[in-house]
SEGU-660707 format. One record per residue: x, y, z negated of N, C-alpha, C, O in turn. Coordinates in steps of 0.1 Angstrom, whole numbers, plus 5000, padded with zeros to 4 digits. Example, Ala and Ser with C-alpha at 12.3 -4.5 7.8 and 13.67 -1.06 7.14 Angstrom:
REM residues 2
513249434922512349554922513249674922514249674915/512849784929513749894929512950004921513450114920/
REM end
This chain:
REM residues 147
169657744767168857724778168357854785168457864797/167857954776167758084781168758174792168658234802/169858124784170958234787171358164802171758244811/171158044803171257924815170857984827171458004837/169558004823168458044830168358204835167758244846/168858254828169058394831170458404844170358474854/171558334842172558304848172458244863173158274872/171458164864171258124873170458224878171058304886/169358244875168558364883169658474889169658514901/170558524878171358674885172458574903172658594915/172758474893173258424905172358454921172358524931/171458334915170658374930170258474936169958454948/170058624928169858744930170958744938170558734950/172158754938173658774938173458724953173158784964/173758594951173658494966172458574980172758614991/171658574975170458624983170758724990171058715002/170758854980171259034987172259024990172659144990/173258944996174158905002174358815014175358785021/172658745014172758675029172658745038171958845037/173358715050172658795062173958945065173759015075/174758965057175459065054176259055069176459165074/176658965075177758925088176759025096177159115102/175458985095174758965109174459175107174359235117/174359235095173659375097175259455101175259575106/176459405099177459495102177859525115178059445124/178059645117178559715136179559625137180159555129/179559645155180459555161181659655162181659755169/182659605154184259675153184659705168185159615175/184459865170184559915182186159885181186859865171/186659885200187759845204188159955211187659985222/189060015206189760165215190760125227191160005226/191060165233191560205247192960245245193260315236/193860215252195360255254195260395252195760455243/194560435261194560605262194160655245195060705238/192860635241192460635226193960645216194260745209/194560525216195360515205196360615211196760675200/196960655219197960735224197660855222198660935219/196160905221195861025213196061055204196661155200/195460915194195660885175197260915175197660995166/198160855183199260895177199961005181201061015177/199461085188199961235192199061315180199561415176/197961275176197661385171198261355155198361445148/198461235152199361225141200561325143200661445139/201261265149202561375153201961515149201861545137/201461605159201061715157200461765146200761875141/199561675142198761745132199061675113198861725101/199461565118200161545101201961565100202461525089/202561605106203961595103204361765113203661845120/205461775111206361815122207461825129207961725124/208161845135208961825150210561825139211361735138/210561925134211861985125211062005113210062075112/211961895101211661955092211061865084211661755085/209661845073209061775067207961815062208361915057/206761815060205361835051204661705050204861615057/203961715041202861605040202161595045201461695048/201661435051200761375060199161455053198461405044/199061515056197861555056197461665065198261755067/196361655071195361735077195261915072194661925061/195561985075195562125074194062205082193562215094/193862235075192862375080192762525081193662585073/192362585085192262815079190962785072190162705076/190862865061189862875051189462995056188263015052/190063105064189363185069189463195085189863095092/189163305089188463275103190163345112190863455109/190463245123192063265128192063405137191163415145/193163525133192663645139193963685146194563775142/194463595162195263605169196263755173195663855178/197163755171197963875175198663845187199263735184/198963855200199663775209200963905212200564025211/201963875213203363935213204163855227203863745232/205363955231206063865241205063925256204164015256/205363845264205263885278203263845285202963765294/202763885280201463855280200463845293199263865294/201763795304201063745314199063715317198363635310/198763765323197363725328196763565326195963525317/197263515335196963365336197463305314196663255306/198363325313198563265300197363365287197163305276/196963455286196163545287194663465285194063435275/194163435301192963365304192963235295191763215290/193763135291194362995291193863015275193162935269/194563125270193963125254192863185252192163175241/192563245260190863295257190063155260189163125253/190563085270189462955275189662885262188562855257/190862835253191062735244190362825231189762745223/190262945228189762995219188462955222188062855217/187863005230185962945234185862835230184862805223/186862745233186262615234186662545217186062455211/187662595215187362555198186562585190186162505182/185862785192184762825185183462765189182462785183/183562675200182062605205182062495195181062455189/183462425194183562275181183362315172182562235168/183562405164183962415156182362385142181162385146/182562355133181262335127181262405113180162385107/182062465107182162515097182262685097182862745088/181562745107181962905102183062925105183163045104/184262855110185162895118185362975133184962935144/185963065131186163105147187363165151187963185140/187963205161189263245166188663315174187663305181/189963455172189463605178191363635183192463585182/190663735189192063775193192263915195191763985204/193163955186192864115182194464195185195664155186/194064295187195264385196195764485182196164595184/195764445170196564535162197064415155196364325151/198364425153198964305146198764295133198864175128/198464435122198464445111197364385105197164355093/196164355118194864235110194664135117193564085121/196064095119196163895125196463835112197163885103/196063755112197363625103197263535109196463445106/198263535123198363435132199163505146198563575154/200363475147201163555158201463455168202063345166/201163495179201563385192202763435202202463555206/203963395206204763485214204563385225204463265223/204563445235204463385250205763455254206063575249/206463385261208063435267208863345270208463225269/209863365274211163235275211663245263211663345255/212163115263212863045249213863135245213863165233/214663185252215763275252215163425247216063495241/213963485248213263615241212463565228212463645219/212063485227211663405214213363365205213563365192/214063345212215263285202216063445196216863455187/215563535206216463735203215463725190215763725178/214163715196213263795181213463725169213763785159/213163555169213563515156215363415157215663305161/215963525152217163425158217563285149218563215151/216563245136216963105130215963015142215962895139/215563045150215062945157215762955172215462875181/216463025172217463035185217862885189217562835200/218662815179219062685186217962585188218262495195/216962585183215562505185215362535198214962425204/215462605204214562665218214962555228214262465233/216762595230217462545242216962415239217962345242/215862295234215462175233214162195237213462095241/213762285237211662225237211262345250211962435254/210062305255209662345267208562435260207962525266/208362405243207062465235207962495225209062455227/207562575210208162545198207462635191207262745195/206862595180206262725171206762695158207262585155/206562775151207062775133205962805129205062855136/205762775116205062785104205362875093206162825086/204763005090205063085078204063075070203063045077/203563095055202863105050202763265049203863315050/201663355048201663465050201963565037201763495027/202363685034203463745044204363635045204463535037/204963665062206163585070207163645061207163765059/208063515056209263565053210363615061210563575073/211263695054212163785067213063705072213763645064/213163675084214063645093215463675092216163645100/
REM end
C-alpha cells in the first residue's frame, strides 16, 4: 500500500511539472528564402571545400590573423580589406583581431590579389584551378609546404 502510494504521488509530481509545457515554449521562428540561402552558402564555405575534402566542421585562428598581402595591391582592393578587417574586428567576441602587416616573415596568412594567370606563375599546382573560378584560395597549415 505504501509503495502504491509513493508511486502515485511521483506520478503526479511527473504529470504536474509537465503541465503547461506547450504553452512556455518559443514560437519556432520561420526563416526566409534569403536566410536559408545564406545557411547554405555558408555551409559550402565554411564546412567543406570547393576542391578536395575536410570535415564538416567549423574552423577558427586561436591566434590573432596577421595579413601579408602579395600580388598587385591595387588601392581600391587595398581599402575593401581594410573595410572587411574592421568590420570582423568590430564582431568579433573572443580576443580576436586581423591586422595587416607589411613584412611577410610575421604573417601567418598570405593574400594574393592579381589575375588568375599571376596567381597560377606563383603557385603553379593551382594553375589549372584558376582558368575555372573568378576567386580561389588554398589552405596550408603553417610552414606552407613547398610548391
Amino acid at each position: 500500500m505504501k509503495k502504491s502510494i509513493i508511486s502515485f504521488y511521483l506520478l503526479g509530481l511527473l504529470l504536474t511539472s509537465c503541465s503547461g509545457l506547450e504553452e512556455n515554449l518559443p514560437e519556432p521562428k520561420i526563416i526566409t528564402e534569403f536566410q536559408e540561402e545564406v545557411i547554405t552558402y555558408f555551409k559550402e564555405v565554411a564546412l567543406g571545400f570547393e576542391f578536395g575534402s575536410a570535415s564538416q566542421i567549423t574552423r577558427n585562428w586561436s591566434d590573432n590573423m596577421k595579413i601579408y598581402v602579395g600580388g598587385d595591391k591595387r588601392d581600391y582592393l587595398i581599402h575593401e580589406l581594410n573595410k572587411v578587417s574592421t568590420e570582423i574586428n568590430a564582431l568579433a567576441q573572443n580576443g580576436f583581431q586581423i591586422s595587416i602587416v607589411t613584412d611577410s616573415s610575421s604573417a601567418n596568412f598570405y593574400i594574393f590579389l592579381g589575375t588568375g594567370e599571376s596567381y597560377g606563375d606563383l603557385f603553379p599546382s593551382s594553375k589549372k584551378l584558376v582558368t575555372s573560378n573568378w576567386g580561389l584560395f588554398s589552405f596550408y597549415k603553417w610552414p606552407r609546404p613547398h610548391l
